[in-house]
C-alpha positions as CSV (number, residue, x, y, z in Angstrom):
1,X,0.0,0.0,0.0
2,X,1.1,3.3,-1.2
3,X,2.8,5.0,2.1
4,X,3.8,2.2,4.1
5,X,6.4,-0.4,4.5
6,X,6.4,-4.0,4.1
7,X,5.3,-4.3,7.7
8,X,2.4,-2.3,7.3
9,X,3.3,1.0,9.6
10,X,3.7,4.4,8.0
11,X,6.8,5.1,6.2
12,X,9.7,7.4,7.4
13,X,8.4,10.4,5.6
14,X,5.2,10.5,7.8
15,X,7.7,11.0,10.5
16,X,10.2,13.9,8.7
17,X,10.0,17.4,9.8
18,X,8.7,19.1,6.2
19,X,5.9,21.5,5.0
20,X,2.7,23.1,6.5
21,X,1.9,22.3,2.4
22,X,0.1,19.0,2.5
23,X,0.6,19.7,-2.0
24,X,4.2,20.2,-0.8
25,X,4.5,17.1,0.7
26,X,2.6,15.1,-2.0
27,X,4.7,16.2,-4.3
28,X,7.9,15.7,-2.8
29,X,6.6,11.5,-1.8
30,X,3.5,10.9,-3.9
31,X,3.4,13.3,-6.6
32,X,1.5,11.2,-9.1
33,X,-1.4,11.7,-6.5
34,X,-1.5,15.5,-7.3
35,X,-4.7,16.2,-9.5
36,X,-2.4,18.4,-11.5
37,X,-0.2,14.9,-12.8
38,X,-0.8,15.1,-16.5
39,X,-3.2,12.9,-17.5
40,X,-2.5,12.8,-21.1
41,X,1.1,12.8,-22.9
42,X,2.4,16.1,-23.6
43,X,1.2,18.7,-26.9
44,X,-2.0,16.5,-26.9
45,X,-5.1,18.8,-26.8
46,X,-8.4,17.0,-25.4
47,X,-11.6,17.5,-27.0
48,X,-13.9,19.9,-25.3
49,X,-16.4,17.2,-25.5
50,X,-14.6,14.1,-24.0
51,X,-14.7,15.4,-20.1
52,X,-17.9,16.4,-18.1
53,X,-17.9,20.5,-17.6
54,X,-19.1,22.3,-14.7
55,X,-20.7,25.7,-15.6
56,X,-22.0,28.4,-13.8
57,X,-21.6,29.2,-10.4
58,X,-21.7,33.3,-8.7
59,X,-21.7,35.0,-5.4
60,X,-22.4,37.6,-3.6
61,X,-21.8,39.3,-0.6
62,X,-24.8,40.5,1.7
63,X,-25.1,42.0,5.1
64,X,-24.9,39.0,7.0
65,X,-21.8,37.5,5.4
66,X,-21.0,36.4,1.6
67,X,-23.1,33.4,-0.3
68,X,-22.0,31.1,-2.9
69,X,-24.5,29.0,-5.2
70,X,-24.2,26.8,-8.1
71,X,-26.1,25.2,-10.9
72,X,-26.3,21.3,-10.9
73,X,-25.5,20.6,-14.5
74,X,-22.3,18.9,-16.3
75,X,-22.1,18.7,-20.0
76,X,-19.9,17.0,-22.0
77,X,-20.2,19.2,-25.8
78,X,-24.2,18.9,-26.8
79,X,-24.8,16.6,-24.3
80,X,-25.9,16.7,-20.7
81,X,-23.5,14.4,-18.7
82,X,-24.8,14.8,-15.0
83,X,-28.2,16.8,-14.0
84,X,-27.6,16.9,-9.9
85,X,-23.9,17.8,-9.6
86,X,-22.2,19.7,-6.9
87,X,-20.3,22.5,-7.2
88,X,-20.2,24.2,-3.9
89,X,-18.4,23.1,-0.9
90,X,-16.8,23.5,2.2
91,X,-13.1,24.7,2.5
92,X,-13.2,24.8,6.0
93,X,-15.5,26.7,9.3
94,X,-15.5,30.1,7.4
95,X,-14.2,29.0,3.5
96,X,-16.0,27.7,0.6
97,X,-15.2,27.0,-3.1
98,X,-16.9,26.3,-6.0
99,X,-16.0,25.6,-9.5
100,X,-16.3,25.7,-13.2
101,X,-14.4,23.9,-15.8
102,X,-13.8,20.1,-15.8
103,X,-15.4,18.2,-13.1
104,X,-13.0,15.4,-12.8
105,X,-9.9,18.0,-12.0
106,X,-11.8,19.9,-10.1
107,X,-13.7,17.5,-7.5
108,X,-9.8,16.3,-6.7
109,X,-8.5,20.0,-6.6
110,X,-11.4,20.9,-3.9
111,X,-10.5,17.9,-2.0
112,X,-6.8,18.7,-2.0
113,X,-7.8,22.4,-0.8
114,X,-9.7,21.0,2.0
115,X,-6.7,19.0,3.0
116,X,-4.5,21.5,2.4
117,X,-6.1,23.6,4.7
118,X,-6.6,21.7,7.4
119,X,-2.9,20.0,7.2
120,X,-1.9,23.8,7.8
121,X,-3.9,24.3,11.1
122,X,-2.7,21.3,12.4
123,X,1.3,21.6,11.7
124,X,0.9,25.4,12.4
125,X,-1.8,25.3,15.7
126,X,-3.4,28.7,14.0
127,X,-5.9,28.7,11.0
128,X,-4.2,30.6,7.7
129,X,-5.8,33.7,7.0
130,X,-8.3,34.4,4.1
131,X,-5.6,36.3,2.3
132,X,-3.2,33.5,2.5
133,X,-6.2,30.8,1.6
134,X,-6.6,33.0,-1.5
135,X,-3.0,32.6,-2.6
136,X,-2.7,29.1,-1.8
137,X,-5.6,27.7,-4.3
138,X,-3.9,30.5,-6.8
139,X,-0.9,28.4,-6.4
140,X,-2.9,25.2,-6.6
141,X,-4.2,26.6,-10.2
142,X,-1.1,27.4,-11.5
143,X,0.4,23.8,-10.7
144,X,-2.5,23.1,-13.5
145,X,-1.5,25.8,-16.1
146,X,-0.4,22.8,-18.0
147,X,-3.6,20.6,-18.3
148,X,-5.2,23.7,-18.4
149,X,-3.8,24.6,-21.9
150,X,-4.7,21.2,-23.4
151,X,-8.2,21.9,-22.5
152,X,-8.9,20.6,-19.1
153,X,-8.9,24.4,-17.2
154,X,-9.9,24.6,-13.6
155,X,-11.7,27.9,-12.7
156,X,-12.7,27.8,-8.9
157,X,-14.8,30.7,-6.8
158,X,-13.5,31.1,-3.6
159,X,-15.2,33.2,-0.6
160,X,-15.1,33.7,3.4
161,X,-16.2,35.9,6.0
162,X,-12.8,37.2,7.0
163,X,-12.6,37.4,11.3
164,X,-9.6,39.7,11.1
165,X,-11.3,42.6,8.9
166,X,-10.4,46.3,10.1
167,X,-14.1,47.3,11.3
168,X,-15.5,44.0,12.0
169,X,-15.6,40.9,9.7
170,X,-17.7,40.9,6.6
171,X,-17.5,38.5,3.5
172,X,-14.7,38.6,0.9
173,X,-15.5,37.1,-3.3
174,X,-12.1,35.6,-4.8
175,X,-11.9,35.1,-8.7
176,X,-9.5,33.4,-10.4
177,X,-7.8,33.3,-14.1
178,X,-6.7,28.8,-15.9
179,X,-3.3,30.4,-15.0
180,X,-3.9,31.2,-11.9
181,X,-4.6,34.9,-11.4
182,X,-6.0,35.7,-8.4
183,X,-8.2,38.9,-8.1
184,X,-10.2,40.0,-5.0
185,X,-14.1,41.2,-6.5
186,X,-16.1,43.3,-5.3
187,X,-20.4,42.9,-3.7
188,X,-20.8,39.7,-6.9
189,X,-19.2,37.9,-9.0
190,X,-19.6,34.7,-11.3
191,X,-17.7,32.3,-13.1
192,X,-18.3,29.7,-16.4
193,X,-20.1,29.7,-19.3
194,X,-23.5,31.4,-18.0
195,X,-21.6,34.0,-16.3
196,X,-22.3,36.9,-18.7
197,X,-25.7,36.7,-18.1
198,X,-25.7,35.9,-13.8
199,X,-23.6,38.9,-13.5
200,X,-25.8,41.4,-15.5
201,X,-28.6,39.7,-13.4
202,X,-27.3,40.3,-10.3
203,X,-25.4,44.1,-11.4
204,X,-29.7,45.0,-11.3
205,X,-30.1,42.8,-8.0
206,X,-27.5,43.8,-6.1
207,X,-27.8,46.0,-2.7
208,X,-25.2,45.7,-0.1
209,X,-28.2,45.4,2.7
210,X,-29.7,42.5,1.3
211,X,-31.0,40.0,4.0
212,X,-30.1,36.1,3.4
213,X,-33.4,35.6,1.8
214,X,-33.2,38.4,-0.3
215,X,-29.7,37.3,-1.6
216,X,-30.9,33.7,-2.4
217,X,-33.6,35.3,-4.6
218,X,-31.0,37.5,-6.2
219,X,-28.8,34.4,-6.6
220,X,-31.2,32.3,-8.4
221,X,-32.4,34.6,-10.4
222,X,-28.8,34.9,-11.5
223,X,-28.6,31.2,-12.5
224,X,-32.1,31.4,-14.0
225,X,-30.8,34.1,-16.5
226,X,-27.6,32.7,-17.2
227,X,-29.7,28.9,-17.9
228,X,-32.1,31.2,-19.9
229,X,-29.2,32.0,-22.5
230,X,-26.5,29.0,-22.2
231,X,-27.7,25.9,-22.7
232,X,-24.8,24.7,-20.2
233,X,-26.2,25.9,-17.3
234,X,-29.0,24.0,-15.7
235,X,-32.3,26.1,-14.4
236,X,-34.9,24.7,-11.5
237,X,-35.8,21.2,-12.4
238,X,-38.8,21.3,-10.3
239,X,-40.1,17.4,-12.2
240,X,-37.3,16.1,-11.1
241,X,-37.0,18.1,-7.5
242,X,-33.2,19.1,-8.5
243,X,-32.3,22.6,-7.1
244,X,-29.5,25.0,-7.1
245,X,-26.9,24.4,-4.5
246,X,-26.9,27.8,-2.6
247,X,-24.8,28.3,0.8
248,X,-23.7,31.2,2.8
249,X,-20.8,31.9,5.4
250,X,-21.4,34.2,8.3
251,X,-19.7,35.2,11.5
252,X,-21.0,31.7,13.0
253,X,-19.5,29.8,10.1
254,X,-20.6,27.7,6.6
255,X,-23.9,26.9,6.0
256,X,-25.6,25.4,3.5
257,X,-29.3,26.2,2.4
258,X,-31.8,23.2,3.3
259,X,-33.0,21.4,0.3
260,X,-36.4,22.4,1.7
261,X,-35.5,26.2,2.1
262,X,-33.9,26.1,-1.5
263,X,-36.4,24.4,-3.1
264,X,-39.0,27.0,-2.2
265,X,-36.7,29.6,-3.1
266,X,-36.5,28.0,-6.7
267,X,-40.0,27.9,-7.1
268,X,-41.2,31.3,-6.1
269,X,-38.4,32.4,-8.8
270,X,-39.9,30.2,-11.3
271,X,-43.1,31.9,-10.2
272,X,-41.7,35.5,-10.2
273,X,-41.0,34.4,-13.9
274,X,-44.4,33.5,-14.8
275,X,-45.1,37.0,-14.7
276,X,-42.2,38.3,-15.8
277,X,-40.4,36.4,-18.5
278,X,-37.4,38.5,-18.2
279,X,-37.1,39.0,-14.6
280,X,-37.3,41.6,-12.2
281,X,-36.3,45.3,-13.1
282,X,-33.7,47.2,-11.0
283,X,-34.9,48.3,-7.4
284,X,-35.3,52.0,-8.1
């Protein structure tokens, strides 16, 4: 087993002195673990249509804390490759990422996150700071600038309510560039195919005194708009009872929407839209 000696116990380099970097560490001992090992020879380009992609997910801060929602649809060119898929998770207490681009690469690159974080606490006894958390998945994405130029890009969302703000803690939006790039955005921001059309949603929607409920709304009709105009991006599937994934992070710490709270959500947009094809207008 990969890790341990003959006898079964944990090898010597569970035992070395190293990195608060669990990736560090992985790569040094196990690198072929790392989700940014190529996974095809090198100057081959993949087909867009031979990997399920993730599409769009947005956020948006409010005046409890910062929330984070996703579609639930993976296609794979014309066709639809998964209907309920989750884009949104848990980084840690007061972190969450979710992500566009291929689903494969980017279900291990959250899980390495995770790790990655909590590896750091542990070796460290302190929690890194959002700033830091920021850098370190920008340094995660740029270990995949390689993959990401034969056509399997990564492009995670990152947000968390940052304890150490001057003034009190409030939420924080991170987006991110296939190479890498990190920027800090500001009130909303989206990534993935349907993004164009959730941001201008949400640039109408948006007020920085929003309750939770009242960002939900704004959030979903975001992804309505942006499955309204890409056929990528997965609206309400209120047949089949599949939802948006919506979560939010507050002073007390990540929590996601219950499926019984979203799913009402969903259909009073789907309701709202009844009457208005196009959605709301801007709040005067």
């Amino acid at each position: 087993m990969q890790g341990y000696d003959s006898a079964g116990l944990p090898s010597a380099a569970f035992f070395t002195p190293g990195t608060s970097s669990f990736t560090e560490f992985l790569a040094a001992h196990r690198p072929r673990l790392l989700p940014t090992a190529p996974p095809v020879p090198p100057g081959v380009r993949v087909g867009p249509d031979r990997f399920p992609h993730g599409t769009t997910v947005l956020a948006l801060t409010y005046r409890d804390g910062v929330l984070i929602a996703g579609d639930r649809r993976a296609t794979m060119g014309n066709l639809i490759a998964q209907r309920d898929l989750e884009k949104v998770h848990p980084a840690d207490d007061h972190t969450a990422v979710a992500f566009a681009g291929t689903v494969g690469l980017a279900l291990d690159m959250v899980r390495l996150y995770q790790v990655e974080l909590t590896h750091f606490e542990k070796i460290e006894g302190v929690p890194m700071t959002l700033a830091a958390k920021a850098a370190r998945l920008a340094a995660m994405i740029r270990q995949n600038l390689a993959q990401a130029m034969q056509g399997l890009a990564v492009v995670p969302l990152l947000v968390g309510y940052d304890l150490t703000a001057p003034g009190g803690g409030h939420g924080r939006i991170f987006g991110y560039d296939a190479a890498g790039g990190l920027y800090e955005k500001r009130h909303f921001h989206a990534e993935g195919s349907g993004s164009p059309y959730a941001r201008g949603a949400l640039k109408k929607l948006y007020r920085p005194d929003l309750t939770r409920r009242e960002a939900a709304l704004a959030a979903l009709q975001g992804l309505y708009d942006a499955a309204d105009d890409d056929s990528a991006t997965g609206g309400p599937d209120l047949n089949r009872r599949i939802f948006p994934v919506v979560s939010v992070i507050t002073e007390d710490g990540f929590e996601r929407l219950p499926e019984t709270e979203t799913e009402e959500l969903s259909r009073e947009t789907v309701r709202q839209r009844a009457g208005r094809p196009d959605g709301p207008h801007a709040a005067p």
